[in-house]
Phi, psi and omega in degrees: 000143190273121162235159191257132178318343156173153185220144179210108178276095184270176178262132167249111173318142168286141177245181176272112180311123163330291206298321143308303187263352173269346177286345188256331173281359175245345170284324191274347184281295207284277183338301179284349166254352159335281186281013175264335173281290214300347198269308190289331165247008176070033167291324222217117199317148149269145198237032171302348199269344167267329200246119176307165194285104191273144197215168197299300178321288197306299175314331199255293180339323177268344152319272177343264159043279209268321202275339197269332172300295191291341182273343158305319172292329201277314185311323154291281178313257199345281212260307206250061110273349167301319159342313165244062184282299210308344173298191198269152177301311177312306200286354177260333171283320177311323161327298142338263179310326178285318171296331177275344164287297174302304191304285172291015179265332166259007168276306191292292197309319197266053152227328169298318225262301205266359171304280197306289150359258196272014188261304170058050156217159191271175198252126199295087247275016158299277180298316211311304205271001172266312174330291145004296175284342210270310165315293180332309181274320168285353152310324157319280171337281196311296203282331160298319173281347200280332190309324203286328194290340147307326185295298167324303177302292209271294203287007183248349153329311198291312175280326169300345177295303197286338187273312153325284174326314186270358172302309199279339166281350174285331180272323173300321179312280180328348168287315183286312186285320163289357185251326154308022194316261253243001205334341199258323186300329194291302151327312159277353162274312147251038165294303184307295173290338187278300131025285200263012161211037144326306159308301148326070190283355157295308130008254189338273215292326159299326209269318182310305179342282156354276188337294145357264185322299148285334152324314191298325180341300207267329189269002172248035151313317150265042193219131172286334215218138170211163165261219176252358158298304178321313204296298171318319182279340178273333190311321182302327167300307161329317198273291163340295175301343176267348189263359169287309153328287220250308174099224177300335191260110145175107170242148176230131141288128168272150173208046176265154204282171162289328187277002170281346180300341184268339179309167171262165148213076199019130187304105183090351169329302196267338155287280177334344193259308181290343140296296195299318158356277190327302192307297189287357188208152176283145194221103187204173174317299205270353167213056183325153184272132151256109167265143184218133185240125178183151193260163200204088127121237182245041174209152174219145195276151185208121171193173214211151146269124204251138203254043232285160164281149174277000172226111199278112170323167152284128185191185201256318195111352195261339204304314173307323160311274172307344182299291189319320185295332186293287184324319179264341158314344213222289188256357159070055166237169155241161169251175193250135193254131176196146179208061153293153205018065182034069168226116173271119190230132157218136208243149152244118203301113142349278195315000000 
């Protein structure tokens, strides 16, 4: 992994396509000028005597109008209020309503305001106080359709989502089945090996690890979510094996509350995280790896200080990556990357 003065993989919200929301501001455009055409040709008694006089100005001006009023609501209630999803639910609906109350209210003035201008007859104050209500009713409308083209919008993220998932489980299974040909021969080969160096009991307890280690593999191949008490037991076998290696210089701490142990994380989540560790910084006498695991509110940290190698194992680059596609796919987080005051850190959500 390349690192960077700060990194954060956040979700970047989706929107509703333009092309949407001006085709429904020209259907609701077309709807509300409809009876000012049929009125200008005498499909329709005339009500010039309440309603100013419909004429080609007046009918394409309250189109536009109509069409630049309903495609602001939609643009807004759809899209650019999401902007501020993350706030408190109060503090995002009192916004909501107040900002959809200023948009109509300064859409009706500047059409009072910009008629008798561009039309160039004033507007009959008869129609004034109905106009008010006619907005009014169609704002309703426009936020009752943006709601449904968001609903519409979330339920089909929710099936590309179930369908990504069940894709990426089809491939571990298919992962799993190559990494099984033999499991049992593999067990009895070192079962065997454990045997001939049975005196060796540094020997013994590693090749047990091993064992260990690929057991847990294989039975939580099929399980996406494990919790962090499991993860912690296999990580320790894992840990064993590196400290055989490396010896004093590499050390790791836990520090996690008890009541986070039952929670879940994606499988092997936390060994991937003390491996890249591992991969990426040096590791020696004068500058041993300290790794630290701990939990902090409803996320638990996994970090290092960094020390990069001068020479970068061979690798695809990707783990953090596929890690993050996992997290959200499976508990619908991302997780957060940062590597302030040379501290590499990734937190992951609990909650």
């Amino acid at each position: 992994m390349v690192f960077v003065n700060k990194t954060v993989i956040i979700l970047t919200t989706k929107f509703i396509k333009q092309k949407v929301l001006l085709g429904i501001a020209l259907i609701i455009a077309t709807l509300l000028t409809l009876p000012r055409i049929l009125t200008m040709y005498g499909v329709i008694d005339d009500l010039s005597f309440a309603f100013t006089t419909a004429t080609i100005k007046d009918i394409v001006f309250r189109f536009l109008w109509f069409t630049f009023f309903s495609w602001l609501l939609l643009e807004f209630n759809a899209n650019t209020k999401y902007f501020y999803s993350k706030f408190q639910n109060v503090l995002k609906g009192f916004l909501t309503v107040l900002i959809n109350i200023a948009l109509y209210l300064s859409s009706l003035h500047l059409f009072f305001f910009l008629y008798p201008k561009l039309v160039g007859e004033p507007m009959v104050k008869e129609e004034q106080g109905l106009t008010y209500f006619v907005y009014f009713i169609v704002a309703i409308i426009i936020i009752f359709i943006a709601k449904i083209l968001r609903y519409q919008l979330s339920l089909k993220e929710k099936l590309i989502e179930q369908e990504t998932l069940k894709q990426q489980s089809l491939q571990n299974e298919l992962m799993a089945l190559k990494n099984q040909v033999n499991p049992h021969f593999l067990f009895n080969s070192l079962n065997s090996l454990s045997a001939l160096v049975k005196e060796n009991k540094d020997a013994t307890n590693f090749i047990n690890k091993l064992s260990s280690m690929y057991r847990y593999i294989l039975q939580s191949s099929k399980r996406d979510l494990v919790s962090i008490e499991e993860e912690l037991k296999f990580l320790s076998s894992y840990i064993h094996l590196i400290k055989t290696r490396y010896r004093n210089r590499f050390n790791i701490t836990y520090n996690i509350d008890e009541k986070w142990m039952k929670k879940e994380v994606p499988v092997l989540a936390l060994q991937l995280l003390v491996e890249n560790a591992i991969k990426h910084n040096e590791i020696s006498e004068e500058n041993p790896l300290q790794v630290n695991i701990y939990s902090d509110d409803e996320f638990i940290i996994i970090e290092n200080e960094i020390r990069p190698r001068k020479s970068l194992a061979s690798g695809t680059g990707n783990g953090l990556l596929n890690l993050n596609k996992r997290y959200y796919a499976l508990k619908k987080k991302h997780i957060s990357i940062s590597n302030e005051n040379n501290t590499f850190k990734v937190k992951l959500s609990l909650n």
